[in-house]
C-alpha positions as CSV (number, residue, x, y, z in Angstrom):
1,X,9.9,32.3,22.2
2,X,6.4,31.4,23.9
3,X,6.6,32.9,27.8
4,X,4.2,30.4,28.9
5,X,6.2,26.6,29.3
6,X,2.8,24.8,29.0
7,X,2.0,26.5,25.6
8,X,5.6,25.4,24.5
9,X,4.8,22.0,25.7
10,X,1.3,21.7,23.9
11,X,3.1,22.9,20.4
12,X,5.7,20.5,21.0
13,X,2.5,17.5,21.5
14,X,1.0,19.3,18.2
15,X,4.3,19.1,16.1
16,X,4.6,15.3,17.1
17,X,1.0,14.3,16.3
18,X,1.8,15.8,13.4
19,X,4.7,14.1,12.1
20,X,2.8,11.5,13.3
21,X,-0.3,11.6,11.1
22,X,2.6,12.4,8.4
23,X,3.4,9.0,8.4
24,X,0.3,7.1,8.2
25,X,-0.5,6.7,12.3
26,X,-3.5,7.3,13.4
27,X,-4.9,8.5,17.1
28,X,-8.2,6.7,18.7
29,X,-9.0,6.3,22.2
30,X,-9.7,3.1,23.7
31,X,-13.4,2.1,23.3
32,X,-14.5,4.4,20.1
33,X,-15.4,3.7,16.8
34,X,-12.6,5.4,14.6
35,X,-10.9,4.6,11.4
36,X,-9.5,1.0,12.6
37,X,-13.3,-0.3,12.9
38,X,-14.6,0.8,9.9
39,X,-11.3,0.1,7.7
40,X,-10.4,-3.3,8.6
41,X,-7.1,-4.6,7.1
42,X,-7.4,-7.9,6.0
43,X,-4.1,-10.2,5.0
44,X,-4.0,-10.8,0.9
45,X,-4.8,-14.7,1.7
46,X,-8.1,-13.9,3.1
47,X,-8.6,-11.4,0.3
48,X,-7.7,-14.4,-1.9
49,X,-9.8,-16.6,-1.1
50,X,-13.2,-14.6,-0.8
51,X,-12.1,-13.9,-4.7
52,X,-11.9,-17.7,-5.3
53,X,-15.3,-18.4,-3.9
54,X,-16.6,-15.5,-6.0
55,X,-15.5,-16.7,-8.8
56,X,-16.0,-20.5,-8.4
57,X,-19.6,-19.3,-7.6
58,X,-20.4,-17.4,-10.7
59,X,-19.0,-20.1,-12.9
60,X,-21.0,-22.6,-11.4
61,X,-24.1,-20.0,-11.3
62,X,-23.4,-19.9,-14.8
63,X,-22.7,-23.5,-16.2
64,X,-26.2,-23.9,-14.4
65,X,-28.0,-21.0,-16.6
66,X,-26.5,-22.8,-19.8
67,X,-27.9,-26.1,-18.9
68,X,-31.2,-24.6,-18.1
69,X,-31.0,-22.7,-21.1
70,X,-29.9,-25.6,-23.9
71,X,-31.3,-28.2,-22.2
72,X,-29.6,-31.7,-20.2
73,X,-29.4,-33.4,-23.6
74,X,-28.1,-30.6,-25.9
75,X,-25.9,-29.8,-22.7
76,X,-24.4,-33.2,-22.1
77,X,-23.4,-34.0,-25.9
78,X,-22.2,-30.1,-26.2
79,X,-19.5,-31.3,-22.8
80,X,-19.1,-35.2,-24.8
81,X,-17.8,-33.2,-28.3
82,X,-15.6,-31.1,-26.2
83,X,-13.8,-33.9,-24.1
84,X,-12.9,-35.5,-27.5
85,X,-11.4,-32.4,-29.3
86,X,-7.6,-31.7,-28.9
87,X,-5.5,-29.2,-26.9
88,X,-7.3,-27.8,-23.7
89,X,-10.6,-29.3,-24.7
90,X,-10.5,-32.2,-22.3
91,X,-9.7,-30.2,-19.9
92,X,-12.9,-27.8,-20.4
93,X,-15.0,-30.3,-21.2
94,X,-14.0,-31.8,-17.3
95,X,-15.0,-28.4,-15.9
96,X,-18.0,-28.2,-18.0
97,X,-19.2,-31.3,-16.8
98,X,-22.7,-31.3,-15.4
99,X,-22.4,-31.9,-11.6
100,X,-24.8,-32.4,-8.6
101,X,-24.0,-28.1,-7.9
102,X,-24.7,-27.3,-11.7
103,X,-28.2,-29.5,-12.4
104,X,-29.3,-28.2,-8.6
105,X,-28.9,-24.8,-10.0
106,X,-30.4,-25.4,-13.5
107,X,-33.7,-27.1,-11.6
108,X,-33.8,-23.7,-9.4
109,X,-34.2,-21.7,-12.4
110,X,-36.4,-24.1,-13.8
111,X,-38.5,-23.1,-11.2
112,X,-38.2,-19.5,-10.8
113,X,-38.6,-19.3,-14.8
114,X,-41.3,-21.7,-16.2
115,X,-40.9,-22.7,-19.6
């Protein structure tokens, strides 16, 4: 068909690269920023953990706004009712408990937002 063998071989390089990027490969030379420094791929633990942190993080961010908000007292017989209710009250009233994280928190916002 093509006359010319290196313009046979350079569609034969095209047709490969190709089916190549077909199938999810990429091409990046040594030393450049391309798709693999900007997309990294991270294993579903890692990705699992940064979530748990999140989320430990907001709930303690938050148990501290409540206690700022109602108060150590009002706080601390709120968590005492709830330990001695029945099902999975015990169990919340545990994670509710005010800890060193919680009242360290609650004191911060005491400062940022004077009463």
């Amino acid at each position: 068909m093509w006359s010319d063998p290196n313009l046979k071989e350079f569609y034969g390089r095209v047709e490969r690269i190709e089916k190549m990027r077909r199938k999810g490969y990429g091409f990046e030379a040594r030393g450049t920023l391309g798709r693999s420094s900007t997309f990294r791929r991270e294993g579903s633990v890692g990705r699992l953990l940064r979530s748990l942190v999140v989320v430990i993080a907001i709930g303690f961010v938050l148990k501290g706004a409540i206690l700022f908000h109602v108060g150590d007292e009002t706080y601390d017989r709120r968590v005492g009712e709830l330990a001695t209710g029945t099902g999975f009250d015990p169990l919340a009233a545990t994670l509710m408990a005010a800890d060193p994280v919680t009242r360290m928190i609650a004191s911060f916002l005491g400062q940022v937002f004077p009463a």
